[in-house]
N, C-alpha and C positions, 0 to 999 in steps of 0.2 A: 313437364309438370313438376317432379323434383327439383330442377333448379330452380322454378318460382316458388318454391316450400321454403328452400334452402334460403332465399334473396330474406323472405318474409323472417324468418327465423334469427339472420343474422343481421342486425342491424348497423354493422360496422362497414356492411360492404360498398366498394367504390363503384358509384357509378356517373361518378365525373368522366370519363371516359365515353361517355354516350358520346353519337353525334349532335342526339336533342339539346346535353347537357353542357356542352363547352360552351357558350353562350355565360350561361351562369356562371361556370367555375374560374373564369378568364377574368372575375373582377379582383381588386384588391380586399382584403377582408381585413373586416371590424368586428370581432363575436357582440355578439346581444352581453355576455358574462360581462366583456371586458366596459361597454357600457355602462351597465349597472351600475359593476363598481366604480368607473368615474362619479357615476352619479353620487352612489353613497359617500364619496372622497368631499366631494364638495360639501355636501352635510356636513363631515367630520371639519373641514376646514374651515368652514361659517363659524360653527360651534366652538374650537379651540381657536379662531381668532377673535371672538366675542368673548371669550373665558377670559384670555392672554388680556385684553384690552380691560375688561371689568377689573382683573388683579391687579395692573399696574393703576389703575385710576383709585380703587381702594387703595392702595399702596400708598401713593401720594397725598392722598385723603387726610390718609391716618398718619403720617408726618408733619404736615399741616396742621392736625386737632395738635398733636403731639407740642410741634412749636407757639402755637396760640396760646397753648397753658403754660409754657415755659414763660414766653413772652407774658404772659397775664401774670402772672408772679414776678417777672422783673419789674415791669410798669408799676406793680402795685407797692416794690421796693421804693422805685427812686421816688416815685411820685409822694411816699410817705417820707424820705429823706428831704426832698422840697419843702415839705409843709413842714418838719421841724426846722429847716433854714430860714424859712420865714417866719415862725416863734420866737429864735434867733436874734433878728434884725429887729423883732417888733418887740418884743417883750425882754427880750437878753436872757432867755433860757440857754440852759446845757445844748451843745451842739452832738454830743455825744449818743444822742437819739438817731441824729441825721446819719453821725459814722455808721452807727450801727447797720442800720437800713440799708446803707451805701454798701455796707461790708457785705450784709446778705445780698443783695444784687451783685454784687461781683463775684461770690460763689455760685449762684446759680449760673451766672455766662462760664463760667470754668468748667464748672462741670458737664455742662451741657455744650459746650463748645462744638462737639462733631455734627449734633444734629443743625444747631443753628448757623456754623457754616453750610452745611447741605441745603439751609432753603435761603439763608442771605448771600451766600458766596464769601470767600475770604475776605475779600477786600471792605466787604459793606462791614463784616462780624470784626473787621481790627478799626473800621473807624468808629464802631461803636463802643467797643473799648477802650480808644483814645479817648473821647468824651467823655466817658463815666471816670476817665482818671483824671484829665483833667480839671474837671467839676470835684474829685476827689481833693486835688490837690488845689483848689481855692479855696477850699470848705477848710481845710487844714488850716491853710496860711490864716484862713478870718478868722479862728476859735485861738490863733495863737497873737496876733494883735492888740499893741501894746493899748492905743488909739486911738480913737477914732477916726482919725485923718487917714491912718493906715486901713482901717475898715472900709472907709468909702472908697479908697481905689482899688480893695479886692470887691467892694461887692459889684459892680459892672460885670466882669468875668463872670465870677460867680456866677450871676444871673443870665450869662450868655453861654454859657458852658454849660448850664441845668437845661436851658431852654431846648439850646442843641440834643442834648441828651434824650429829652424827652420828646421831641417832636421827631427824633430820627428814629425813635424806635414804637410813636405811633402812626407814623406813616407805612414801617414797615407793618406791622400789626395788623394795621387798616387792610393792607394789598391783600397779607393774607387771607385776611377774613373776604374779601371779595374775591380771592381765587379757589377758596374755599367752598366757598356757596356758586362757584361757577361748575367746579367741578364735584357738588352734591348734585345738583339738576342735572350735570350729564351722566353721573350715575345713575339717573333717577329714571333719563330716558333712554337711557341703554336697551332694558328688557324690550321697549319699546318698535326699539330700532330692531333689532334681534326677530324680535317677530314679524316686521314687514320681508323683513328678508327671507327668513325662515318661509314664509305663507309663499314671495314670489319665486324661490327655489324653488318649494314644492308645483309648485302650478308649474315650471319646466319640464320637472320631472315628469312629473303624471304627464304634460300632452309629451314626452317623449320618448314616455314609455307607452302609450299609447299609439301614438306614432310605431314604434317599432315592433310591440308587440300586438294590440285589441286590434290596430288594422291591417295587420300582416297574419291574423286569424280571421280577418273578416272576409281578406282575400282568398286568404285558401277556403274559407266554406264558399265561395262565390266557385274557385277551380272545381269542387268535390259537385257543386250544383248543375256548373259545365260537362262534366264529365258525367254524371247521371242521368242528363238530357242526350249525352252521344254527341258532344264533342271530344273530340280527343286530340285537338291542337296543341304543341307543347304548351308549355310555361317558360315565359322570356325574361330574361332580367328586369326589374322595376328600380332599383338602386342601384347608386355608382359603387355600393358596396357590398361584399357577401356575407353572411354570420349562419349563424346555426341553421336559420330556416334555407340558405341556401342547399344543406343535404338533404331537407323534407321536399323545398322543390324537385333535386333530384330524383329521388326517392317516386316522387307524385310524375313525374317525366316517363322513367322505367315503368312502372304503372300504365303511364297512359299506352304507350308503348304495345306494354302486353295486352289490356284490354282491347285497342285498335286491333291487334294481331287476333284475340280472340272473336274481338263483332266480326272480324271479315271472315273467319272459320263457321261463325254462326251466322251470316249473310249467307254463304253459300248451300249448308244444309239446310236453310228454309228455304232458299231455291229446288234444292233438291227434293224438298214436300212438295212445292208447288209445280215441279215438273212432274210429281208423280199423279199429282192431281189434274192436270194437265193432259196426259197420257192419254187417259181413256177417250175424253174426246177428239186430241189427234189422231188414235187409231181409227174409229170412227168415219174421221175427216180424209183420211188415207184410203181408208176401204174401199169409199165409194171411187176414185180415180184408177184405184188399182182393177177393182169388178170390169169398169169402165175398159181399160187398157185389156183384158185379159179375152173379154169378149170382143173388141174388134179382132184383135188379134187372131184369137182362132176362128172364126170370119173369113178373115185374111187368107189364113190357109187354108180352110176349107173353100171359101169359093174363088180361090188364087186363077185359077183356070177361068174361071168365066167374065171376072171384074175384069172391064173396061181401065184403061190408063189411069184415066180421071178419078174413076171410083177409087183403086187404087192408092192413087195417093191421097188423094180423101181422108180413108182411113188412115193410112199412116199419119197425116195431118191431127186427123183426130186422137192415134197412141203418142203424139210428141206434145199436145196440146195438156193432156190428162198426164204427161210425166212430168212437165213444168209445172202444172197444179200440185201435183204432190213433192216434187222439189220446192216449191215454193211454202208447203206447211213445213217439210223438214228443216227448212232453212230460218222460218221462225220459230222453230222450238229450238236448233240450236243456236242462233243467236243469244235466245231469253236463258239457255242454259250455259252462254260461256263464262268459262273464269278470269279475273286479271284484277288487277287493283282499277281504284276508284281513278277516271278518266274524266277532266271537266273539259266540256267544251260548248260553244254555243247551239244549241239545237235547238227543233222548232217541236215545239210543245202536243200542237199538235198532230202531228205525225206519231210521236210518241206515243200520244192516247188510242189513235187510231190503230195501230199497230198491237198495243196492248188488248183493246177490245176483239181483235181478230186472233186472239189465242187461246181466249175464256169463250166462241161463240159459240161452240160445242157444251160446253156448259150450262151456258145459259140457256140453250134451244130444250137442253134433257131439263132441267129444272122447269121449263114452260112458265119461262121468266121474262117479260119485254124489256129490250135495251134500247134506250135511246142516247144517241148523241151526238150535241150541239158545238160545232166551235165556231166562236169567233172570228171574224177574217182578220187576215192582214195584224196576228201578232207576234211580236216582237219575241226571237230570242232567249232562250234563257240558259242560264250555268248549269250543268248538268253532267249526270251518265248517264248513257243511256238506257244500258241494260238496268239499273239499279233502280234506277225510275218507273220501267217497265214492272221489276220485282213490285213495288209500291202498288201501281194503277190497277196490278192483277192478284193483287192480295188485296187492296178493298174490293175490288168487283165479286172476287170469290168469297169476299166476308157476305155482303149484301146477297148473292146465292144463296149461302148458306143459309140465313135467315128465311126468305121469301116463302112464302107459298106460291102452287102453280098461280099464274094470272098477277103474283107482282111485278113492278114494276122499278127498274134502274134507273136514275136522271144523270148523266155524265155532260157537265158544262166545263165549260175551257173558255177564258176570257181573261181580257189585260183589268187589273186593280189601277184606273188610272192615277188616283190617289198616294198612291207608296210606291211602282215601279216595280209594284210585284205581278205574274200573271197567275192566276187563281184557277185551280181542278176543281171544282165542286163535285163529288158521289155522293149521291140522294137517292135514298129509298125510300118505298112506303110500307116497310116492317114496321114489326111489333116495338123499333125504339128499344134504346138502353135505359135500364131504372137510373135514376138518378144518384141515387146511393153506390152505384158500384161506378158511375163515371170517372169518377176521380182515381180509378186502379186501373179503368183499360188498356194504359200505356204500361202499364207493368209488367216486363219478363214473365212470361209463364203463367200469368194471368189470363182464363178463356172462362166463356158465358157457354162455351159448344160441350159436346159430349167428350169423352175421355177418347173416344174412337177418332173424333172429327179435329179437335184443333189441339196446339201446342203449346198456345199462348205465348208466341212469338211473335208472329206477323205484322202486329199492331207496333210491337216494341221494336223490331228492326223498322219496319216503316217509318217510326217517328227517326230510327238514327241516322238512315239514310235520308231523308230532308233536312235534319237537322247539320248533317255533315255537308250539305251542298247548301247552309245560308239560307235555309228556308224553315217554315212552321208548317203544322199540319193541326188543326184542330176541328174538336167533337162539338155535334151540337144535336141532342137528341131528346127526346120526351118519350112515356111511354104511351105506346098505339100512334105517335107520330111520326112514326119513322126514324130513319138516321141523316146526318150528314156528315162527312167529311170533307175539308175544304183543304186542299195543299195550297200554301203559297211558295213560291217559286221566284228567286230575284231573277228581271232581266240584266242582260250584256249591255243596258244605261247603266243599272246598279248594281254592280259587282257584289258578289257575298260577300264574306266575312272572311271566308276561308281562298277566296281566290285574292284578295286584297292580301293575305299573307304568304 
């Protein structure tokens, strides 16, 4: 008992070392932590690679507005330098307007030279420069032309070198402006993007944390339910991987462990109530064989001299006849009282019953109680122990005594369920019935409707753990003033239990 204080107390302790427990411990392990924070990693990563990708696409953006305005001021240079060249040629104004213009375009590419390499490339931003010089340098030669003869062979160039100038630098403009507005709309559906992703991470998450952890609590409340009903089969690996819940499994193994250890300590002291209960009428049942024995016996000796051969042995026939009778009660009380772990084997039901009823008859005869019972031929086998079974059949029949008044009556049926492959105990009485209201507790430990003198509020509950532990049910069906019933079902050696299958 202290070391199960201590086990409780210390939650660090190992009990991988179980033999329940290497099963579990033998996998590779993934903690539930280190999941998590995968999980939360890839958030982080979604997130700073949708930032990373938004900053660079602003970035480029705003280089882009950046050179459009550059470009919009150069355009708006030459293209005012043109229209004074053609003032020029048409009216013979100052060309002097157009240098100027020309001059201002040509400091705006200067100065702005690093950005407008960065989005035309060198090679585009030096043949842009060629052009505007040399459109410079025609504009020159016609304002200094003595002639007109001389005029008309600069103005071809002239007009092929403006042209060039300005369609190379609205085509570049143009692209811009179209990769501009390509990459506005992919800004624009970014957040967009950002949250489908974002919505279908999260929906990983959640079914994967749900996966690992809401149905790996759903499991262990299903073990905690198992093991309340009186199984106490371990708990076996479900994943190729171990994490935190594999030391709660542990944990819940040692557990079950000690509980089993404890029902089978508490198995046997309710055997030892029901042997005590038991007692009075195997004394009883003994007396009369012993009275029997004791009076031929002195018989025997007293009329030794006069009995013939025959008579003789008569009587002795008669003292060996009445000591197999009373060896025969002792050997069913100790049988129902021996100890050992739980023993499955096939046996026939009923024999069981029968055998069970010839240990409470004495009971039932002082109670002035009728017992009847019916079995079915020719059924089949079932998984069992024997004595444990016995403990069952002689714990409801002594429930149903309990109850009766003189002149009730017991209904003990034994028949195949041919439907499930189960064979079915029916015990029926026609007592007073359980209320309704307390139905739902009779299986509960320590739970009793009898006097403080009479019951334990065991019997009910071991009974269910012992059917429950051989693959089988037991259940209530009562009203009140309608008596009770209890019905065991019992898998045949067709349908393996649960616990012989493992």
């Amino acid at each position: 008992m202290d070391q199960h204080i201590t086990d409780i107390k210390n939650p660090d302790i190992d009990f991988s070392h179980d033999p329940e427990n290497i099963p579990l411990h033998q996998r590779p392990s993934i903690s539930i932590r280190a999941k998590v924070a995968l999980s939360f990693s890839l958030f982080f990563i979604l997130s700073f690679t949708v930032t990373g990708w938004s900053y660079w696409i602003l970035t480029k953006l705003e280089h882009k507005i950046e050179f459009l305005e550059i470009a919009d001021s150069y355009m708006a240079e030459i293209q005012q330098a043109r229209r004074f060249e053609k003032n020029y040629l048409l009216y013979r104004t100052d060309l002097d307007d157009a240098l100027e213009h020309l001059k201002t375009a040509d400091v705006i590419l200067t100065q702005n030279s690093e950005k407008i390499e960065k989005i035309l490339g060198k090679d585009h931003f030096v043949t842009m420069v060629s052009y505007m010089s040399k459109y410079h340098e025609q504009l020159v030669l016609l304002g200094s032309a003595k002639n007109d003869a001389e005029k008309e062979l600069i103005v071809p160039k002239l007009r092929q070198f403006g042209s060039q100038m300005v369609s190379f630098a609205g085509e570049f403009v143009e692209k811009e402006q179209n990769s501009a507005t390509r990459m506005l709309l992919l800004a624009k559906r970014i957040p967009l993007y950002f949250m489908c992703a974002l919505f279908i991470l999260m929906i990983f998450v959640f079914t994967f944390l749900t996966r690992q952890l809401l149905m790996t609590l759903n499991r262990f409340m299903e073990y905690t339910k198992r093991i309340g009903e009186g199984d106490f089969s371990p708990i076996l690996p479900r994943r190729k991987y171990k994490d935190e819940f594999t030391k709660l499994a542990e944990a819940f193994n040692h557990m079950i462990k000690e509980l089993d250890h404890k029902h089978n300590v508490l198995l046997e002291s309710h055997k030892l109530r029901a042997i005590g209960t038991l007692v009075a009428g195997v004394a009883h049942e003994l007396n009369n064989p012993l009275n029997n024995m004791l009076l031929t016996a002195s018989m025997l000796i007293e009329d030794f001299q006069t009995l013939s051969e025959d008579e003789k042995i008569e009587m002795i026939d008669d003292v060996i006849n009445e000591t197999e009778r009373a060896q025969r009660v002792v050997k069913n009380l100790l049988d129902f009282a021996r100890e050992g772990e739980t023993e499955l084997a096939p046996l026939e039901i009923d024999k069981i019953v029968e055998d069970s009823t010839r240990l409470v008859v004495n009971q039932v005869k002082f109670a002035k109680v009728d017992l009847k019972l019916d079995c079915e031929k020719n059924l089949p086998k079932i998984h069992g122990d024997e004595q444990k079974l016995k403990q069952v059949f002689v714990n409801l029949i002594l429930n149903a005594v309990d109850v009766l008044p003189p002149g009730g009556e017991i209904r003990i049926n034994v028949k195949k369920d041919k439907s499930s492959g189960y064979v079915l105990v029916v015990v029926a009485d026609n007592g007073p019935g359980i209320p309704e209201h307390i139905q739902g507790r009779i299986f509960e430990p320590f739970f009793t409707t009898k006097g403080q003198a009479k019951g334990t509020g065991l019997g009910l509950s071991v009974s269910r753990g012992i059917i429950k532990k051989l693959g089988g049910y037991i259940h209530l069906t009562s009203s009140a003033n309608q008596g009770t019933t209890f019905t065991v079902s019992l898998p045949t050696t067709d349908s393996p239990s649960e616990i012989m299958s493992r």
